[in-house]
VEXZA-31928 format. One record per residue (C-alpha): residue number from 1; residue in one letter; chain; x, y, z. Coordinates in steps of 0.25 Angstrom, whole numbers. Layout:
BEGIN
ATOM   num   residuo   cadena    east   north      up
ATOM   NUM         A        A       X       Y       Z
...
//
This chain:
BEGIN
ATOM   num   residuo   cadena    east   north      up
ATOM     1         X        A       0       0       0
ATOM     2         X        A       4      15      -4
ATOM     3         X        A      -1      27       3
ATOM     4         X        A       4      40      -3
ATOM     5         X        A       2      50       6
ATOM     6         X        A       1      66       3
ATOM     7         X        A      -3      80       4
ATOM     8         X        A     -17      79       1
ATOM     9         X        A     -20      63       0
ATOM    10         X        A     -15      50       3
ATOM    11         X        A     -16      38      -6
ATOM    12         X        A     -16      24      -1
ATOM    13         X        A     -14      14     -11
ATOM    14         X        A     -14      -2     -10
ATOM    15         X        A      -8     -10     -22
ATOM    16         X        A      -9     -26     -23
ATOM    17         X        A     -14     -36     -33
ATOM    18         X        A     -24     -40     -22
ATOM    19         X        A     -32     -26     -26
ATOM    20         X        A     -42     -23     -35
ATOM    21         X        A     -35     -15     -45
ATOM    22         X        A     -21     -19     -38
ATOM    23         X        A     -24      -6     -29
ATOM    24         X        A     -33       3     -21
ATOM    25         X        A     -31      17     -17
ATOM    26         X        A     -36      28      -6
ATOM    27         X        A     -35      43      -6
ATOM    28         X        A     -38      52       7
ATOM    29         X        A     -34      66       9
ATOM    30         X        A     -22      70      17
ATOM    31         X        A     -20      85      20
ATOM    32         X        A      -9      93      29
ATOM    33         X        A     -15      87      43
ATOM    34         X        A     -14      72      39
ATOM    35         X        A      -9      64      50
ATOM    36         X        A      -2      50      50
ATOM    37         X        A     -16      45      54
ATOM    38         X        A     -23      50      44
ATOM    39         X        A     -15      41      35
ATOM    40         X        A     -14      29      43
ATOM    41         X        A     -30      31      45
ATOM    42         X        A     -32      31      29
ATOM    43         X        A     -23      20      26
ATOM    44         X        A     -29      11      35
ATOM    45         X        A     -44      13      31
ATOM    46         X        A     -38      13      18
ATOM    47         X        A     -31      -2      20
ATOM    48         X        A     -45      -5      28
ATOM    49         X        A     -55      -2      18
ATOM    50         X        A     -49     -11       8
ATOM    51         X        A     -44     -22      15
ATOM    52         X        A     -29     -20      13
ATOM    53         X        A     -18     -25      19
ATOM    54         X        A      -6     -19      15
ATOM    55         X        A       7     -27      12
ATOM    56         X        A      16     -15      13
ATOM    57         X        A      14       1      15
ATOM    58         X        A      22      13       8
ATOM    59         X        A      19      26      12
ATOM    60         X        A      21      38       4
ATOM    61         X        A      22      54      11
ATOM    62         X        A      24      68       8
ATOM    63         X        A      38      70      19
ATOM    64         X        A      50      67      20
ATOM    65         X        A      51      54      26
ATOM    66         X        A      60      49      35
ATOM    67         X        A      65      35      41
ATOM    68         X        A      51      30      39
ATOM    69         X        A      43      41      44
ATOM    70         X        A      39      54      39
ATOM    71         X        A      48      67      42
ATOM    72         X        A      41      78      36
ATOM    73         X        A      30      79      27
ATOM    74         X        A      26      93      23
ATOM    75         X        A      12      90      17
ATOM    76         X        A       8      81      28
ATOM    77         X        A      15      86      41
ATOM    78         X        A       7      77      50
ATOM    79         X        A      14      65      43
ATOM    80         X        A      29      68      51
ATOM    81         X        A      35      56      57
ATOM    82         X        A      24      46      51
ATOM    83         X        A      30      32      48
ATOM    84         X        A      20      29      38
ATOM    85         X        A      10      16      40
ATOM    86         X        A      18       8      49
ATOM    87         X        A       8       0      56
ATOM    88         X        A       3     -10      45
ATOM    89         X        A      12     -22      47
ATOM    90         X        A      18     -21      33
ATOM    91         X        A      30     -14      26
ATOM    92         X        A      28       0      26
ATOM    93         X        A      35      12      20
ATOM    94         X        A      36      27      23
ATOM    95         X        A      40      35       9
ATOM    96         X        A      41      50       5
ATOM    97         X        A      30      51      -6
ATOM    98         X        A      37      55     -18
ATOM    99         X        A      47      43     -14
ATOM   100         X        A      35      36     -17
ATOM   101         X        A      31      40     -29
ATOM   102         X        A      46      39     -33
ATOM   103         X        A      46      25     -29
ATOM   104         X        A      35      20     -38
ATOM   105         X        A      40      28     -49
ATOM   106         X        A      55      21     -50
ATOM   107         X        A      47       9     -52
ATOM   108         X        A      46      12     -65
ATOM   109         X        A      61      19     -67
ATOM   110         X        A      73      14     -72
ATOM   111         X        A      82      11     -60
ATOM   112         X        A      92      20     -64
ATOM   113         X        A      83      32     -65
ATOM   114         X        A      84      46     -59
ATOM   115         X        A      71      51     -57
ATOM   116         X        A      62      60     -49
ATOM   117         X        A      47      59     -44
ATOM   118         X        A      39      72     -41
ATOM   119         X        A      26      73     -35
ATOM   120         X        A      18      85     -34
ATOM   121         X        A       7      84     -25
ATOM   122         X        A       4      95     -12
ATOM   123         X        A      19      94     -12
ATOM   124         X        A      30      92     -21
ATOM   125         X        A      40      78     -18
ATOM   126         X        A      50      72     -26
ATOM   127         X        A      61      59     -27
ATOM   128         X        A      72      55     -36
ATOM   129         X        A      79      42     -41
ATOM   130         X        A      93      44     -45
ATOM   131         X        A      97      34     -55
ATOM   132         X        A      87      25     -46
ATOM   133         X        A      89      29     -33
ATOM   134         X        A      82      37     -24
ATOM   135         X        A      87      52     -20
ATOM   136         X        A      84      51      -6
ATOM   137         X        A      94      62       0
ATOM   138         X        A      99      61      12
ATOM   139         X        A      88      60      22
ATOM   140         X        A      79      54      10
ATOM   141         X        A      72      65       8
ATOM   142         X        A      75      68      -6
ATOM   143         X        A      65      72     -15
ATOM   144         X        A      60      85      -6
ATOM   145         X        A      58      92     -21
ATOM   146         X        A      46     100     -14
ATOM   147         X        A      55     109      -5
ATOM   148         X        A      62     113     -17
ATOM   149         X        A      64     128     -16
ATOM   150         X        A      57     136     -26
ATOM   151         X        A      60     151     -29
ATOM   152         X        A      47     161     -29
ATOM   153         X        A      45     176     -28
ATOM   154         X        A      38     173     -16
ATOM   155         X        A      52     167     -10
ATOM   156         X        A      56     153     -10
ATOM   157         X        A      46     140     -11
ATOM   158         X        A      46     127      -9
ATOM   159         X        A      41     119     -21
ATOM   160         X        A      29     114     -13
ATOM   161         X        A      25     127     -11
ATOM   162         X        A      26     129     -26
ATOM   163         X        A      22     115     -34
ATOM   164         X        A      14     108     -24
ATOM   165         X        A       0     105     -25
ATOM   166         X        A      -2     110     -11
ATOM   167         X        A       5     123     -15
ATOM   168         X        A      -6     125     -27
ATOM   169         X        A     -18     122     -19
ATOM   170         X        A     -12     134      -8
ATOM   171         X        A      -9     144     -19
ATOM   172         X        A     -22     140     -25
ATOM   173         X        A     -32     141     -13
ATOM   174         X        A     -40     130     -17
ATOM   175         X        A     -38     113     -18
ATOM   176         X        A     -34     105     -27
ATOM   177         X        A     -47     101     -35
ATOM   178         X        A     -51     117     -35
ATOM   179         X        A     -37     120     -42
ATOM   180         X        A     -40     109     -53
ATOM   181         X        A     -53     114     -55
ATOM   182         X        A     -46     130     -56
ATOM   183         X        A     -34     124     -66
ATOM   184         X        A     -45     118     -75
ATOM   185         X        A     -55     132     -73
ATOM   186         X        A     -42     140     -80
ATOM   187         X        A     -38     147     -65
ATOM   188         X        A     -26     156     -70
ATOM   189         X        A     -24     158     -53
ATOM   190         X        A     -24     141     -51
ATOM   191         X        A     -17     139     -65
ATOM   192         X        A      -5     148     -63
ATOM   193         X        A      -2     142     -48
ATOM   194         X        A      -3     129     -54
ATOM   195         X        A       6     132     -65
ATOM   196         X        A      16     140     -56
ATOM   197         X        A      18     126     -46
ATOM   198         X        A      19     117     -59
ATOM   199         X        A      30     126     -64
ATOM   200         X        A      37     125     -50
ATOM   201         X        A      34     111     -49
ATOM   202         X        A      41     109     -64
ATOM   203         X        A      53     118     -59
ATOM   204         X        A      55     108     -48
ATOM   205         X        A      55      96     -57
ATOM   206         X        A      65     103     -67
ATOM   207         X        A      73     104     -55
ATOM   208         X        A      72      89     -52
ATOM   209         X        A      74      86     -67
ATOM   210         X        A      89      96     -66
ATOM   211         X        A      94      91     -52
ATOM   212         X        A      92      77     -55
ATOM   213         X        A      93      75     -70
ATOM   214         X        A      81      63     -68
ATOM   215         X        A      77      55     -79
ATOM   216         X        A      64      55     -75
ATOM   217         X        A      55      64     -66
ATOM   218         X        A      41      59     -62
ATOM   219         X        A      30      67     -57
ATOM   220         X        A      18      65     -50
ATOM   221         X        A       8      74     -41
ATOM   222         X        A      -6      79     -40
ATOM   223         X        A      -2      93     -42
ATOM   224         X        A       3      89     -56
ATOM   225         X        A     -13      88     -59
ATOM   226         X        A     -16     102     -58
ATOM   227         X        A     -17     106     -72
ATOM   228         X        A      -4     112     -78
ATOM   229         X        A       3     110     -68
ATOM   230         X        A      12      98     -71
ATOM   231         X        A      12     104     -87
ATOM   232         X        A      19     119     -80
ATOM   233         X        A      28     109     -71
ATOM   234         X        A      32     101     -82
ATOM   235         X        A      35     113     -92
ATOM   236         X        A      43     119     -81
ATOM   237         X        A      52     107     -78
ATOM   238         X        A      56     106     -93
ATOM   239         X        A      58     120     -93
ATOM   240         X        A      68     120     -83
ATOM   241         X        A      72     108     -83
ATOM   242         X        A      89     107     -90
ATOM   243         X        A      84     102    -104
ATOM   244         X        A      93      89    -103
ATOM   245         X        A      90      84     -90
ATOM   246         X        A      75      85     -95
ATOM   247         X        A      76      78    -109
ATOM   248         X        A      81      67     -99
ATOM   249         X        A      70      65     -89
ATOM   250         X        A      57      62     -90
ATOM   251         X        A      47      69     -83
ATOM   252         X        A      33      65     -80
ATOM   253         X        A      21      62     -71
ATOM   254         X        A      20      50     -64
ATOM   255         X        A       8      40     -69
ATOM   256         X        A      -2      36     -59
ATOM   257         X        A       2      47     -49
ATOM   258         X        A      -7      45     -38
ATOM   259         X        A      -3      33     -33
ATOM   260         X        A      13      33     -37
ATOM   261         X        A      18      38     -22
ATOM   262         X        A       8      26     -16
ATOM   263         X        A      12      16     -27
ATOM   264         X        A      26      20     -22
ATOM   265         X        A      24      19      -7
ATOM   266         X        A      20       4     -11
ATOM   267         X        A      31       2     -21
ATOM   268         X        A      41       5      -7
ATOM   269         X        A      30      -2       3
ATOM   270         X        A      31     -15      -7
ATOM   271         X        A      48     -13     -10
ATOM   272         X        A      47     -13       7
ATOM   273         X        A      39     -25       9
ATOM   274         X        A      49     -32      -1
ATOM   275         X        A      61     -28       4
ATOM   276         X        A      68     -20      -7
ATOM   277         X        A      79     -11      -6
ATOM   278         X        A      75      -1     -16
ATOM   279         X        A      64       4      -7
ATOM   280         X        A      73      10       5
ATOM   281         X        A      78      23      -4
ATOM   282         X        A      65      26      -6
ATOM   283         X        A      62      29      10
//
């Protein structure tokens, strides 16, 4: 079982032949004052309802994680020094989300790829292969792309206060499903503030594309639905982008991505329960 835990949802998944469909799926709303229960609380009635009874759990969160628990986690304070779901009696795993998401995406790289995943949702994450290896840095918390300080006329910004999905609905005034509805309506106001955080969001991917000279850089996120969006980001980060170092790579969005960073936490979970080595650079 998968649970991809973030800003605004999390998403419990449970994969096996056993299933009808090979897998079934929950989403409930998380927010700022989500607690460790809550979670705990929607799992379980989650695994109650349909009878399951896991064989191994991956975790995924928005923080920087630590030793098995949770260090920080910016979108979801209350989440600090939680171990993930440790009580079920089966292998279980505690990973940074985008880690997750990285995870399931190298399953179908070459092993000596250098890659980047970006996700885009309330905030901004990111992590790297190079030449199939993890960057981890030194505490293992590589990959903090959403910190990344942006110049502005209003003084320096963080990218999540800039690109972030969380950072359009504040500057906007208005959820989610409104600013949908205002983009497709032809709002110049909600249109230009989309624009402005997609061409942020493709200058910090121009960045990754320079810095790391990837062959490959995937993207995933809700915020890339807002419309024109990902088309500004993606103009920008060729734009700005050396010319070689982007004939070279190939940027895109990741197929299926709703359920990558849960299809990852299992991917880890399984590699767990089986043993294998691989799995350790990823936590």
């Amino acid at each position: 079982m998968g649970v991809d835990v973030g800003g605004t949802k999390v998403l419990m998944l449970a994969a096996g032949r056993e299933l009808s469909g090979g897998k079934v799926t929950r989403r409930v709303e998380t927010g700022s004052e989500t607690t460790p229960g809550d979670l705990e609380k929607a799992v379980e009635e989650f695994l109650v309802d349909h009878g399951l009874e896991p064989t191994a759990l991956g975790v995924a969160v928005p923080g920087l994680v630590e030793n098995g628990r949770v260090r920080v986690s910016d979108v979801l304070p209350h989440l600090g020094g939680w171990g993930g779901l440790e009580d079920y009696g089966v292998p279980s795993l505690l990973v940074n989300d985008i880690r997750g998401a990285l995870a399931q995406e190298s399953a179908t790289l070459p092993r000596s790829s250098t890659a980047a995943v970006v996700v885009c949702g309330t905030a901004v994450g990111s992590a790297y292969l190079s030449e199939g290896r993890v960057i981890r840095g030194v505490r293992g918390w590589a990959g903090e792309i959403g910190s990344l300080p942006m110049a502005t006329p209003q003084g320096v910004r963080r990218l999540d206060e800039l690109a972030g999905g969380g950072a359009i609905v504040r500057a906007a005034g208005m959820p989610p499903e409104l600013i949908h509805t205002a983009l497709a309506e032809g709002d110049r106001r909600v249109q230009d503030l989309v624009r402005a955080a997609g061409e942020t969001f493709g200058l910090a991917l121009a960045s990754l594309v320079n810095v790391l000279n990837p062959d490959v850089v995937r993207v995933a996120g809700g915020t890339l639905e807002y419309r024109g969006y990902w088309d500004v980001a993606l103009t920008a980060a060729q734009e700005y982008s050396l010319p070689e170092l982007w004939h070279d790579c190939t940027v895109a969005r990741i197929e299926d991505p709703g359920l990558v960073v849960a299809r990852g936490a299992i991917r880890l979970a399984t590699a767990v329960l089986d043993d294998q080595a691989w799995v350790h650079q990823y936590v």
